[in-house]
N, C-alpha and C positions, 0 to 999 in steps of 0.2 A: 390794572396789571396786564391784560390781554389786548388790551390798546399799544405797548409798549413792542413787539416784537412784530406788530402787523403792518404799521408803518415801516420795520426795518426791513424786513422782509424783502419785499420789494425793490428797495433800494439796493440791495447785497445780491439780489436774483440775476439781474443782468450781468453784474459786475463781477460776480463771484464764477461763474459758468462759463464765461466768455475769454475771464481774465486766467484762469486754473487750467480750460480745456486745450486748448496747444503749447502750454507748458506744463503739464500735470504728466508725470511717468506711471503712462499709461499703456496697458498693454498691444492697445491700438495705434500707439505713438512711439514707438521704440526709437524714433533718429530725433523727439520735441530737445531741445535745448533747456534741460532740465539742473535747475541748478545744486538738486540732490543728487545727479549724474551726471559726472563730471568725463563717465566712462562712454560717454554713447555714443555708437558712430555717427555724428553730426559733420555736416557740412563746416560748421565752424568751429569744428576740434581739429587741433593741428598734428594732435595725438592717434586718430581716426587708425582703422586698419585696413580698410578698401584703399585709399593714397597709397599706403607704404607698399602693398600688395602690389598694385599697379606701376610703382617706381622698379621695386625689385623683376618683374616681368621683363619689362622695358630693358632692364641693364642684362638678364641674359639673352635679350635677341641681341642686342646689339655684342656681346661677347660670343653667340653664337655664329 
């Protein structure tokens, strides 16, 4: 029985830590592309709110 988790161990160790830590929403990682935060200001969220920020800026210099 204690043969049975030591072999896996190992095998999930790399894979588990490596594959979770830049997608895992974590408090060190507030912008990871997280697929339980759909919310997060990510480069590849089209929803983002630094863009829209940036857009709206832009259209009052230019109205200014």
């Amino acid at each position: 029985m204690p043969f049975t988790p030591l072999p896996l161990c190992p095998s999930l160790r790399p894979f588990n830590p490596s594959s979770l830590r830049p997608f895992a929403p974590s408090p060190l990682h507030p912008f990871a592309p997280s697929p339980l935060h759909p919310f997060t200001p990510s480069p590849l969220c089209p929803y983002s709110s630094p863009p829209l920020q940036q857009q709206a800026v832009e259209h009052d210099g230019d109205a200014a």
